[in-house]
PQR file with spaces between the fields and no chain letter, atoms N, CA, C, O and H, PARSE charges and radii, in Angstrom:
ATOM       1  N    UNK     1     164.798  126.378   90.135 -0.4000 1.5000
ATOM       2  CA   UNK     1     166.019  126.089   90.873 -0.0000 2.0000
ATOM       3  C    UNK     1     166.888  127.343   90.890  0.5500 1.7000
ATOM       4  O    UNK     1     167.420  127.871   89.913 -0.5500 1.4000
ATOM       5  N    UNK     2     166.947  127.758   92.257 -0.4000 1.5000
ATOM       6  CA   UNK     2     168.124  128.740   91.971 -0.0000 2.0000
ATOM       7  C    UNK     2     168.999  128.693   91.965  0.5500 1.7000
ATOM       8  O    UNK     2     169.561  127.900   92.721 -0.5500 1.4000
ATOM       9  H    UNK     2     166.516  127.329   93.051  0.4000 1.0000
ATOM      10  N    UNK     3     169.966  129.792   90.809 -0.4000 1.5000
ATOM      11  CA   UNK     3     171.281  129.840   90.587 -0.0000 2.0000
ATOM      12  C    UNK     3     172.531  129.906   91.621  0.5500 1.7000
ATOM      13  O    UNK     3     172.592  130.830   92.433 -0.5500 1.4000
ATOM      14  H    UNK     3     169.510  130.436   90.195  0.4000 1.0000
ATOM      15  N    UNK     4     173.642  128.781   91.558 -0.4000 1.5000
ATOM      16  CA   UNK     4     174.686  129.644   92.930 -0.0000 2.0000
ATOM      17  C    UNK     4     175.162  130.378   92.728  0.5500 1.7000
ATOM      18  O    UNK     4     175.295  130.745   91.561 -0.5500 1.4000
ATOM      19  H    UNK     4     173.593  128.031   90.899  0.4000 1.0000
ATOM      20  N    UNK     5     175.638  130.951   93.650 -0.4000 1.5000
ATOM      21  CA   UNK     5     176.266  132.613   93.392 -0.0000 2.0000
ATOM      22  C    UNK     5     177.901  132.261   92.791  0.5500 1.7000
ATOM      23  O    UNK     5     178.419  131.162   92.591 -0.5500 1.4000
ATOM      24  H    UNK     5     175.529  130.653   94.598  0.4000 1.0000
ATOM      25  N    UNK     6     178.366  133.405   92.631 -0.4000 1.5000
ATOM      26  CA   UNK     6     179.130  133.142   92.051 -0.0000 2.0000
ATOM      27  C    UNK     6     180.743  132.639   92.667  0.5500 1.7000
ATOM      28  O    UNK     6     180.995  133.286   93.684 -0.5500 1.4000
ATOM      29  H    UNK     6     177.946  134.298   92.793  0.4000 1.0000
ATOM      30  N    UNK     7     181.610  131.883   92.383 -0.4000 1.5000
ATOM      31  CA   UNK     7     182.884  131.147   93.128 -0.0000 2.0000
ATOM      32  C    UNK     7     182.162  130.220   94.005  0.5500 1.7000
ATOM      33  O    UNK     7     182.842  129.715   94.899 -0.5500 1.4000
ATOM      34  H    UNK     7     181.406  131.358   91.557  0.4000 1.0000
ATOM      35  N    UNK     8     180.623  129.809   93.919 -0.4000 1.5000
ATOM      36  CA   UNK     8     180.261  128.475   94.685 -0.0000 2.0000
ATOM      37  C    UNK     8     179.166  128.062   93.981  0.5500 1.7000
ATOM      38  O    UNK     8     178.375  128.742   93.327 -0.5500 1.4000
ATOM      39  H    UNK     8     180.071  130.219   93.193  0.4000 1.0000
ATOM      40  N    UNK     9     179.210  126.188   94.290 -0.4000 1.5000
ATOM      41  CA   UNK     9     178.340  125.726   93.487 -0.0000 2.0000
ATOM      42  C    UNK     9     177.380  125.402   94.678  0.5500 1.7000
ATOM      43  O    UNK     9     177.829  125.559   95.814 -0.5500 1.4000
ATOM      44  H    UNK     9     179.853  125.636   94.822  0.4000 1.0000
ATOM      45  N    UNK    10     175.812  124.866   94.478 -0.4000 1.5000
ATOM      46  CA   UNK    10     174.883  124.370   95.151 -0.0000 2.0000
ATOM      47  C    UNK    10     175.217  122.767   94.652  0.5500 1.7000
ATOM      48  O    UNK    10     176.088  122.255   93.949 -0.5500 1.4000
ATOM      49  H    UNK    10     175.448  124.739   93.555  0.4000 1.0000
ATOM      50  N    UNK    11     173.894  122.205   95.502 -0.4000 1.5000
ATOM      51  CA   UNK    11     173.589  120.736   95.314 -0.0000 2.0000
ATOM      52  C    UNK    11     173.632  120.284   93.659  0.5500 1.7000
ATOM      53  O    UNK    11     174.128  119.318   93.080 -0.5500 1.4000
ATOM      54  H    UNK    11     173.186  122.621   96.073  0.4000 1.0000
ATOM      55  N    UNK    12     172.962  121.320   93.262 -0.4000 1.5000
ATOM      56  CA   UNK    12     172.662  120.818   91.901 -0.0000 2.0000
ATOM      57  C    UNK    12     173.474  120.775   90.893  0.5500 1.7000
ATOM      58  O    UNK    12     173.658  120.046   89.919 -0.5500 1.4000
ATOM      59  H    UNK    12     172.560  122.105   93.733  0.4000 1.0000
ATOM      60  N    UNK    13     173.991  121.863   91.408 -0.4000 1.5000
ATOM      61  CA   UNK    13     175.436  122.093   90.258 -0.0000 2.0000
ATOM      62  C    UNK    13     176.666  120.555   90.382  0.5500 1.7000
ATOM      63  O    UNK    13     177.329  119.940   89.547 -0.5500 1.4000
ATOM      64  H    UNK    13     173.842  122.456   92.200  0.4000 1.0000
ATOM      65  N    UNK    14     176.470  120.440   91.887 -0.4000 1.5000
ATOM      66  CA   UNK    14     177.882  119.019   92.221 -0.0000 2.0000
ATOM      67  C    UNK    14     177.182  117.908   91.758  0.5500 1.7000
ATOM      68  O    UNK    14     177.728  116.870   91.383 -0.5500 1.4000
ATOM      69  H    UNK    14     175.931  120.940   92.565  0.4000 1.0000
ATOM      70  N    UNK    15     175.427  118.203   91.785 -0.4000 1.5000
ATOM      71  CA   UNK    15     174.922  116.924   91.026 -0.0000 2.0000
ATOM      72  C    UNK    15     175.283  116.574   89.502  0.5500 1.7000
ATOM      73  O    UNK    15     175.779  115.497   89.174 -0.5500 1.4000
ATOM      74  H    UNK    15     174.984  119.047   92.089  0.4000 1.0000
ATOM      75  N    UNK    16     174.959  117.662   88.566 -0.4000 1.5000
ATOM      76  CA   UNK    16     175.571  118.141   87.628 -0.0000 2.0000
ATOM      77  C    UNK    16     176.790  117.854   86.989  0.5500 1.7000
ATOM      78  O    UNK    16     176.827  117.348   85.867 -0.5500 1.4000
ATOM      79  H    UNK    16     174.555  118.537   88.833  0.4000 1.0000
ATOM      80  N    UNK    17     177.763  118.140   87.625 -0.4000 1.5000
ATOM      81  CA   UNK    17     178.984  117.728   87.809 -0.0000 2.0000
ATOM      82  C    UNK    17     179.476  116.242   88.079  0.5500 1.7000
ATOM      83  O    UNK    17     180.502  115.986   87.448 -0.5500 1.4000
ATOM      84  H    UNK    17     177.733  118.551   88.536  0.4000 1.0000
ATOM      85  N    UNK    18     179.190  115.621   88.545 -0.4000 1.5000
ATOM      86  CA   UNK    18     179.068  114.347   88.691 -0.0000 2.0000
ATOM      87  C    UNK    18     178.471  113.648   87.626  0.5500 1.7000
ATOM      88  O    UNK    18     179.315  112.865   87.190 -0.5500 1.4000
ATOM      89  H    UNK    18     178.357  115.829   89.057  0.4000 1.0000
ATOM      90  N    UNK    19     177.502  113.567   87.051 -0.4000 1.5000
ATOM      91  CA   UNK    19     176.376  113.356   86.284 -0.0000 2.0000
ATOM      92  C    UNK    19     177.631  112.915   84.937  0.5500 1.7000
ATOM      93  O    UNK    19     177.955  111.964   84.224 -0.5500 1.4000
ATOM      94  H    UNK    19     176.817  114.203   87.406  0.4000 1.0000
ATOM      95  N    UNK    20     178.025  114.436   85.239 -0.4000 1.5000
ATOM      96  CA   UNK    20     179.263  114.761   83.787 -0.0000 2.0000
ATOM      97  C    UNK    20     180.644  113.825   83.904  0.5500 1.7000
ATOM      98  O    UNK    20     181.451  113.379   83.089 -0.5500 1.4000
ATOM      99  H    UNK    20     177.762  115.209   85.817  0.4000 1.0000
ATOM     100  N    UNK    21     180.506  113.775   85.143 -0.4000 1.5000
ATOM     101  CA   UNK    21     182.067  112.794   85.122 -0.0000 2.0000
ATOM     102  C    UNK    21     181.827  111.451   84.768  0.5500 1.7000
ATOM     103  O    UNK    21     182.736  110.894   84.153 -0.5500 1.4000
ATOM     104  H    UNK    21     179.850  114.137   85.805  0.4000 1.0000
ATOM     105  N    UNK    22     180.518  110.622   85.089 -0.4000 1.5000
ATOM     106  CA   UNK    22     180.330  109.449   84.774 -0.0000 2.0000
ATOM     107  C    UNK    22     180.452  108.565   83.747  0.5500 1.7000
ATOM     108  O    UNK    22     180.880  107.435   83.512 -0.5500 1.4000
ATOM     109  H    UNK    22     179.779  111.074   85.589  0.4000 1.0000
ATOM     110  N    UNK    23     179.381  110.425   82.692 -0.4000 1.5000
ATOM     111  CA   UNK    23     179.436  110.184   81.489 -0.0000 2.0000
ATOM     112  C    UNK    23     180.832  109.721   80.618  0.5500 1.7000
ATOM     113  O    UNK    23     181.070  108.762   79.883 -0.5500 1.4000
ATOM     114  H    UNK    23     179.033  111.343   82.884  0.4000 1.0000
ATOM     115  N    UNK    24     181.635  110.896   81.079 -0.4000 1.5000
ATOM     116  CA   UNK    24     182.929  111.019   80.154 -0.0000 2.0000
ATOM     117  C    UNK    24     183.923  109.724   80.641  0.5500 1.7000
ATOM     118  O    UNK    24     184.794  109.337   79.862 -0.5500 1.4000
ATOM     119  H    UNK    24     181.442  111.674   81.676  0.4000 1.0000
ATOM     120  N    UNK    25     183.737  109.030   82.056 -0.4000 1.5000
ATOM     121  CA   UNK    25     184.147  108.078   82.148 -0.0000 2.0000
ATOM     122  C    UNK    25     183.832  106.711   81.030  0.5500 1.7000
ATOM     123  O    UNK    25     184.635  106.153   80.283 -0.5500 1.4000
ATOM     124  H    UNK    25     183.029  109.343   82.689  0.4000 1.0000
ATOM     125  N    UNK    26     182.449  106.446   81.226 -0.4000 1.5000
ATOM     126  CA   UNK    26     181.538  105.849   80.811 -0.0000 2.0000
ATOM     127  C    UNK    26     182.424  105.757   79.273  0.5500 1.7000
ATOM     128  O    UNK    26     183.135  104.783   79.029 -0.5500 1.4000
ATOM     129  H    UNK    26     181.796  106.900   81.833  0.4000 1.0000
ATOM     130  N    UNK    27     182.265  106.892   78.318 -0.4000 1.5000
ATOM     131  CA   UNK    27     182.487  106.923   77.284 -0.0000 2.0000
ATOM     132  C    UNK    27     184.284  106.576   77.326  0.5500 1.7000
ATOM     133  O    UNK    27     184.623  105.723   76.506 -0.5500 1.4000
ATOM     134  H    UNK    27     181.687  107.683   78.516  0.4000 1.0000
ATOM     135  N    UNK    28     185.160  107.029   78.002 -0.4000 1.5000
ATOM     136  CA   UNK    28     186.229  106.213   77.828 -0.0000 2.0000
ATOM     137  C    UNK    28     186.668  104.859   77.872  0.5500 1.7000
ATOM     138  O    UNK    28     187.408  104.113   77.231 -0.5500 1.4000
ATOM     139  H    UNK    28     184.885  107.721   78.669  0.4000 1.0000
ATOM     140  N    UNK    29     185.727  104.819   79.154 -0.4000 1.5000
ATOM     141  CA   UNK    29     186.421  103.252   79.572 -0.0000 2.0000
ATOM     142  C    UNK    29     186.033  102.537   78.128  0.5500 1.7000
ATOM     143  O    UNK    29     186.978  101.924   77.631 -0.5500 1.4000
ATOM     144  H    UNK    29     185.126  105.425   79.675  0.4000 1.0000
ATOM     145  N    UNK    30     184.877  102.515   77.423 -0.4000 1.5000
ATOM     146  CA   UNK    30     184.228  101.923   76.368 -0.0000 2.0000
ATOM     147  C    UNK    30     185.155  102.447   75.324  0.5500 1.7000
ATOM     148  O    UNK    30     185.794  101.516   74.834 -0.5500 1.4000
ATOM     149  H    UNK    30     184.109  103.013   77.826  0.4000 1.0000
ATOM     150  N    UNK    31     185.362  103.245   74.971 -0.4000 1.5000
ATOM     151  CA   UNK    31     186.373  103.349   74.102 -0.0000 2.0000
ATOM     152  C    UNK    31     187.890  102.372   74.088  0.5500 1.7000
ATOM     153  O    UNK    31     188.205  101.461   73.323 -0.5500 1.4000
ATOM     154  H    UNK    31     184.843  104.001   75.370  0.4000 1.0000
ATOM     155  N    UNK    32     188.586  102.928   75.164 -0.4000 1.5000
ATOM     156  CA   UNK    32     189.518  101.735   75.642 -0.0000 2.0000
ATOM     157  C    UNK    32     188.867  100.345   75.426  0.5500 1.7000
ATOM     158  O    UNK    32     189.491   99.797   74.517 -0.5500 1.4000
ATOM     159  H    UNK    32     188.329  103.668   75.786  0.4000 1.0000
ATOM     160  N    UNK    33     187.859   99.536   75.889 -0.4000 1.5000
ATOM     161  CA   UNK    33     187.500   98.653   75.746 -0.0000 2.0000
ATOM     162  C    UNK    33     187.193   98.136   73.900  0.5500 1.7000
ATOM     163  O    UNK    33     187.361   97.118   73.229 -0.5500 1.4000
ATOM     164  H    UNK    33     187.352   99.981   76.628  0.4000 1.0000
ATOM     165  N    UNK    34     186.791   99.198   73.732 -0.4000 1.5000
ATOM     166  CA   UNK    34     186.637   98.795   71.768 -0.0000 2.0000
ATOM     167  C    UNK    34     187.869   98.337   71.268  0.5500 1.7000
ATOM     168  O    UNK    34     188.079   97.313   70.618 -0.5500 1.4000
ATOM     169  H    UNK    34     186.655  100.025   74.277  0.4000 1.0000
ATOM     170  N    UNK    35     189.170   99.757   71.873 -0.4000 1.5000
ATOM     171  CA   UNK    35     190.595   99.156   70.857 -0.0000 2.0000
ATOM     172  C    UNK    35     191.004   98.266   71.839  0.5500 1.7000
ATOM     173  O    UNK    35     191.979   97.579   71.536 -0.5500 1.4000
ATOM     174  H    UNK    35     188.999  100.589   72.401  0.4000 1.0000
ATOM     175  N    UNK    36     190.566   98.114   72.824 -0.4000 1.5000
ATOM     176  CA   UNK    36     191.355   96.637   73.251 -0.0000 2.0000
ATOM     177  C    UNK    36     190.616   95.183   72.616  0.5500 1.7000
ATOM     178  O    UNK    36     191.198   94.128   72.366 -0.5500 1.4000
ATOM     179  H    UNK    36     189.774   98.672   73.071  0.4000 1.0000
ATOM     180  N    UNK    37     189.417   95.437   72.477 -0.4000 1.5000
ATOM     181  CA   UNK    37     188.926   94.201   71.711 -0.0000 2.0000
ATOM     182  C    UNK    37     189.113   93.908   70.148  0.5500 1.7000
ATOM     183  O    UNK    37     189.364   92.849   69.572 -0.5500 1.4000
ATOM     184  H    UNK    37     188.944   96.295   72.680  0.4000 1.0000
ATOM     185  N    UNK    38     188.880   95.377   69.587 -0.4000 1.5000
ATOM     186  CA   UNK    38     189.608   94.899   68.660 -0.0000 2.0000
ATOM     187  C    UNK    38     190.980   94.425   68.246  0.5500 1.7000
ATOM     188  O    UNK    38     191.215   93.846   67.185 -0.5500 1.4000
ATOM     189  H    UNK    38     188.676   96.237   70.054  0.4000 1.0000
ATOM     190  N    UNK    39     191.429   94.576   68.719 -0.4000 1.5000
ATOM     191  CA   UNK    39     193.013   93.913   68.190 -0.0000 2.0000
ATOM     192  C    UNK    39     193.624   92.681   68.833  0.5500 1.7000
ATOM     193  O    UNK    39     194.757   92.222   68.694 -0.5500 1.4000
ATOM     194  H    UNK    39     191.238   95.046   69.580  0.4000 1.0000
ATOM     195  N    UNK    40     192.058   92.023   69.967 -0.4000 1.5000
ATOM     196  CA   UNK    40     192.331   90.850   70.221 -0.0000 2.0000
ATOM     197  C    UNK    40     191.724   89.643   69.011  0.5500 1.7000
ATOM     198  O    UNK    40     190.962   90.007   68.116 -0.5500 1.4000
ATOM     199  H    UNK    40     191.137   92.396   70.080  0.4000 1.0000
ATOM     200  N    UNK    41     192.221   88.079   69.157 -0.4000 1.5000
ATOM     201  CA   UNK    41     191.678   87.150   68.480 -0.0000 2.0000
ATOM     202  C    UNK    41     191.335   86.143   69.130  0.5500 1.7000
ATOM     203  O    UNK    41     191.971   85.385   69.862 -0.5500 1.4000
ATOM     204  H    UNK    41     192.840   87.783   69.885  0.4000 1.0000
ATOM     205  N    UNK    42     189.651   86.204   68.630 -0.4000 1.5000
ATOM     206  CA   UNK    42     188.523   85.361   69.455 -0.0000 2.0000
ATOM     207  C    UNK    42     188.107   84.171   68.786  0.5500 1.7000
ATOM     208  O    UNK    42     187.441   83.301   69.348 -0.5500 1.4000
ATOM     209  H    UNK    42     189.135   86.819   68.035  0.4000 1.0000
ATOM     210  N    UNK    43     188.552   84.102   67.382 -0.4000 1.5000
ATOM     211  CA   UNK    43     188.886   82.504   66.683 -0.0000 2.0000
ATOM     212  C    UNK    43     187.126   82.701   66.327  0.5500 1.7000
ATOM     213  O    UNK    43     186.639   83.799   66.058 -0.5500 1.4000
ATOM     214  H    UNK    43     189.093   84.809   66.925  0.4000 1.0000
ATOM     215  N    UNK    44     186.549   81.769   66.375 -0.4000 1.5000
ATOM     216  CA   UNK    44     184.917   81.473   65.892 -0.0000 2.0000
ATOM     217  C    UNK    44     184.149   82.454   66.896  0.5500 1.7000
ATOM     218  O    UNK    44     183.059   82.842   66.475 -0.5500 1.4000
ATOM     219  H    UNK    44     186.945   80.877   66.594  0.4000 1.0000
ATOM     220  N    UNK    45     184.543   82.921   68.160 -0.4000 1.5000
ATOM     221  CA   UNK    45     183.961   83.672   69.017 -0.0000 2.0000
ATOM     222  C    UNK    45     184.027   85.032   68.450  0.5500 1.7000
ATOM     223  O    UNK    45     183.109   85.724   68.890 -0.5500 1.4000
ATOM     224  H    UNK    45     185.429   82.606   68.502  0.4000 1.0000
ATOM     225  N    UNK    46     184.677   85.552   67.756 -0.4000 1.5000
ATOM     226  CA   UNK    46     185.136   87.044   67.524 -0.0000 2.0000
ATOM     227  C    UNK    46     183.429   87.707   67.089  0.5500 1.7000
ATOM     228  O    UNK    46     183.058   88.780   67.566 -0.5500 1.4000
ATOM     229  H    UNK    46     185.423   84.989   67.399  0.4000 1.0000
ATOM     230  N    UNK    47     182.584   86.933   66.194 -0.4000 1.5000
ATOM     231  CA   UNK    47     181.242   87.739   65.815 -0.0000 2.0000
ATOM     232  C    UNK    47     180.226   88.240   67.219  0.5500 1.7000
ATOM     233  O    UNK    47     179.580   89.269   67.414 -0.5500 1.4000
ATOM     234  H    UNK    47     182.886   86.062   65.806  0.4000 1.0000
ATOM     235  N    UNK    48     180.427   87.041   68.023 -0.4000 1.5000
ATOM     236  CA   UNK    48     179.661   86.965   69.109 -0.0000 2.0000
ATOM     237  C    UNK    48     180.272   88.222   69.955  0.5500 1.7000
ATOM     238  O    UNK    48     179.557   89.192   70.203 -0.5500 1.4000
ATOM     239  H    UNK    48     180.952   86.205   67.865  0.4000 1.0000
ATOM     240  N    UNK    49     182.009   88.138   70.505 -0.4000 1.5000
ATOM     241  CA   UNK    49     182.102   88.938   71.094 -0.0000 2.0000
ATOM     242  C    UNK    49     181.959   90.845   70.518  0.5500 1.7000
ATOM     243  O    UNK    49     181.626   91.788   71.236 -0.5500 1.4000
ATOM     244  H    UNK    49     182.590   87.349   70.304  0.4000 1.0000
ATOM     245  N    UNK    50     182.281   90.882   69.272 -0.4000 1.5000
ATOM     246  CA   UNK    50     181.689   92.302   68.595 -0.0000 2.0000
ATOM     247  C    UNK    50     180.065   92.386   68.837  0.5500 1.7000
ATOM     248  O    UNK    50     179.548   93.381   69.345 -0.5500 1.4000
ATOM     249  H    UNK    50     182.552   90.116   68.689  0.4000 1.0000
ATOM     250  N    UNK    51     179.415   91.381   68.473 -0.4000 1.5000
ATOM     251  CA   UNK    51     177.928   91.686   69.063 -0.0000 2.0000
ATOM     252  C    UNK    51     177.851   92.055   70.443  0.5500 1.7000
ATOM     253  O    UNK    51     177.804   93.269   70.644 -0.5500 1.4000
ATOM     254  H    UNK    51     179.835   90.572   68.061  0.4000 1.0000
ATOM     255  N    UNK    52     177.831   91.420   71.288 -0.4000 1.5000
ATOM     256  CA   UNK    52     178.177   91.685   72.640 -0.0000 2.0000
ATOM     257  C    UNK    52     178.757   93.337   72.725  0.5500 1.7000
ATOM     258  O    UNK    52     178.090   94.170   73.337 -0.5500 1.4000
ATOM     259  H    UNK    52     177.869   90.434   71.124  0.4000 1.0000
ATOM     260  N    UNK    53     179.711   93.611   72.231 -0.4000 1.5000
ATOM     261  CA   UNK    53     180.742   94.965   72.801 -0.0000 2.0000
ATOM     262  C    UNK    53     179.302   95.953   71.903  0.5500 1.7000
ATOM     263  O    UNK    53     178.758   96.866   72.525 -0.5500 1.4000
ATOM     264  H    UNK    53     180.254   92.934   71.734  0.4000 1.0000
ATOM     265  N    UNK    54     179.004   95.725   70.950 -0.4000 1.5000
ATOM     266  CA   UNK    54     177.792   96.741   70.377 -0.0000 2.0000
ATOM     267  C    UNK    54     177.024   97.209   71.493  0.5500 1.7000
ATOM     268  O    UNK    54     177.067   98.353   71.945 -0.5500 1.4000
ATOM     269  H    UNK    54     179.446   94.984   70.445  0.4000 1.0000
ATOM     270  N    UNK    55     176.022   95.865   72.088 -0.4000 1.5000
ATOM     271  CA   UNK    55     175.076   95.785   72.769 -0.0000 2.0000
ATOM     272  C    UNK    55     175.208   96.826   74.148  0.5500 1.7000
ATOM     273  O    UNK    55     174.413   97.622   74.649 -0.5500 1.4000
ATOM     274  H    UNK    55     175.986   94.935   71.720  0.4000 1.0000
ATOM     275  N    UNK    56     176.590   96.420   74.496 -0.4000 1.5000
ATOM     276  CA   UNK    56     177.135   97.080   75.596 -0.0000 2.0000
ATOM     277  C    UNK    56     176.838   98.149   75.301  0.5500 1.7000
ATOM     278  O    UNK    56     175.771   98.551   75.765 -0.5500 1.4000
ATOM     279  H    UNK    56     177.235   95.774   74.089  0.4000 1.0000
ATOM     280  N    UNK    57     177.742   99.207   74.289 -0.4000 1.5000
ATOM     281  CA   UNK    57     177.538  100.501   73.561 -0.0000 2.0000
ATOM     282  C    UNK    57     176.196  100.952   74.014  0.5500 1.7000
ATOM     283  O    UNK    57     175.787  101.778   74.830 -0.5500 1.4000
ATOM     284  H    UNK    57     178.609   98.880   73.912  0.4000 1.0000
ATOM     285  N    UNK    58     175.644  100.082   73.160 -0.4000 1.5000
ATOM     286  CA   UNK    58     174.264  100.643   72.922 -0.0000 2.0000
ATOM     287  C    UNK    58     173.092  100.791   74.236  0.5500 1.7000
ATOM     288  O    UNK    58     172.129  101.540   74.404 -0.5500 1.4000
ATOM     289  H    UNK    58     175.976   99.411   72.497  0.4000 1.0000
ATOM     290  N    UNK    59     173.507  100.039   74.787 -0.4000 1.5000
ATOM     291  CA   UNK    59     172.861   99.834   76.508 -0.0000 2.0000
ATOM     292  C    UNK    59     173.433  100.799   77.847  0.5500 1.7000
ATOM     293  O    UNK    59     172.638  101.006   78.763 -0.5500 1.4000
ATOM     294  H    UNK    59     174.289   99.431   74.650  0.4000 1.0000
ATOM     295  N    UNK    60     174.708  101.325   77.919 -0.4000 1.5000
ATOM     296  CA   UNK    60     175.362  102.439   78.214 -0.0000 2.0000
ATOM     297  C    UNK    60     174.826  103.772   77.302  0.5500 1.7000
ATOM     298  O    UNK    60     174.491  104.774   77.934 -0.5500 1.4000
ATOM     299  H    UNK    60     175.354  101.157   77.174  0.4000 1.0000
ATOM     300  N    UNK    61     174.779  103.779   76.442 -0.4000 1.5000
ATOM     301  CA   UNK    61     174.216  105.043   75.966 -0.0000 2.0000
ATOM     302  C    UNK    61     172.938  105.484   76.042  0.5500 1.7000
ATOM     303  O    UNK    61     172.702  106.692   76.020 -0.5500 1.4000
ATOM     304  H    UNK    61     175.051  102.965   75.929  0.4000 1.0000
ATOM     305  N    UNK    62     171.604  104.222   76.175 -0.4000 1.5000
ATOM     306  CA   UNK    62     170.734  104.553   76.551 -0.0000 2.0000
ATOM     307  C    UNK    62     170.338  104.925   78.003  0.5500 1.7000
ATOM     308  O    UNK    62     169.874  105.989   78.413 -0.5500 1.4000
ATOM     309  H    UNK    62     171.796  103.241   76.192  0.4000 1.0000
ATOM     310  N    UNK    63     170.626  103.817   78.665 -0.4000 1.5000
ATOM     311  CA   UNK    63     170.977  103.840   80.396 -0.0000 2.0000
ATOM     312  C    UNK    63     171.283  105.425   80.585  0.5500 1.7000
ATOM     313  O    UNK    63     170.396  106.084   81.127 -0.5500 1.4000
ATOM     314  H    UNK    63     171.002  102.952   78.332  0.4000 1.0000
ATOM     315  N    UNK    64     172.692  106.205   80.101 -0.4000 1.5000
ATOM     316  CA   UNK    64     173.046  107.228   80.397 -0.0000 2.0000
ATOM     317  C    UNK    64     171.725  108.379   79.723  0.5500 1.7000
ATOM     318  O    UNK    64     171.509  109.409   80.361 -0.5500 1.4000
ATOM     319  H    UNK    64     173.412  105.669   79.661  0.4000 1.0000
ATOM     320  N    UNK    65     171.215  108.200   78.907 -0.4000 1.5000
ATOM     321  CA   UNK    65     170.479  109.569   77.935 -0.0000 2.0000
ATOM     322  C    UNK    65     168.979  109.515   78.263  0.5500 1.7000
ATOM     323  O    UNK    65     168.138  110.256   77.754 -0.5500 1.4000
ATOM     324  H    UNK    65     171.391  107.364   78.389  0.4000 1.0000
ATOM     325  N    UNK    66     168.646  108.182   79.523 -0.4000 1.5000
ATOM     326  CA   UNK    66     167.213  108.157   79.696 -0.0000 2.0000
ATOM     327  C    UNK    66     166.538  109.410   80.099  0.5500 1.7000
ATOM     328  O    UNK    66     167.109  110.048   80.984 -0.5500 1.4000
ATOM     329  H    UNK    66     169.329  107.580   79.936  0.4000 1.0000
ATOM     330  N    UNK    67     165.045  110.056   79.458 -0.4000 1.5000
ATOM     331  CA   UNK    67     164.979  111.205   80.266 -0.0000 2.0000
ATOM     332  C    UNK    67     164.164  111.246   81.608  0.5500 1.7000
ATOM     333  O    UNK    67     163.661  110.163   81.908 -0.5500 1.4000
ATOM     334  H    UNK    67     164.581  109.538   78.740  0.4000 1.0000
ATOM     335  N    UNK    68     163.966  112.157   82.364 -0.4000 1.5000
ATOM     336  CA   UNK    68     163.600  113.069   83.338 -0.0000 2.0000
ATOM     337  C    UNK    68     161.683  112.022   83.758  0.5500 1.7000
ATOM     338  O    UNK    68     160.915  112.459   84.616 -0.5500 1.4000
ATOM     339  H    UNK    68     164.375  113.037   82.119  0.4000 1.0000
């Protein structure tokens, strides 16, 4: 793949770039979503919904790190 020159990006680079914004979205919104769940009260539901918010985690992080 060739490199863009320099003060411009190619396809790959905005692919790239993108790729990167998803991620760092990805990882916020889930963050936000952790301290918002935690400091809610889910009464007998609370184990279920922490399992659940894991799963999520853990299913976003793979989804995102699958390789090539």
């Amino acid at each position: 793949m060739a490199e863009s020159k320099r003060y411009t990006l190619n396809k790959a680079d905005l692919e790239s770039l993108t790729k990167g914004l998803l991620i760092t979205m990805a990882g916020a919104g889930l963050t936000y979503l952790t301290e918002y769940l935690s400091k809610q009260d889910f009464g007998d539901l609370t184990p279920v919904v922490m399992t659940g918010m894991a799963f999520l985690v853990n299913f976003v992080r793979k989804f995102m790190s699958g390789s090539k």
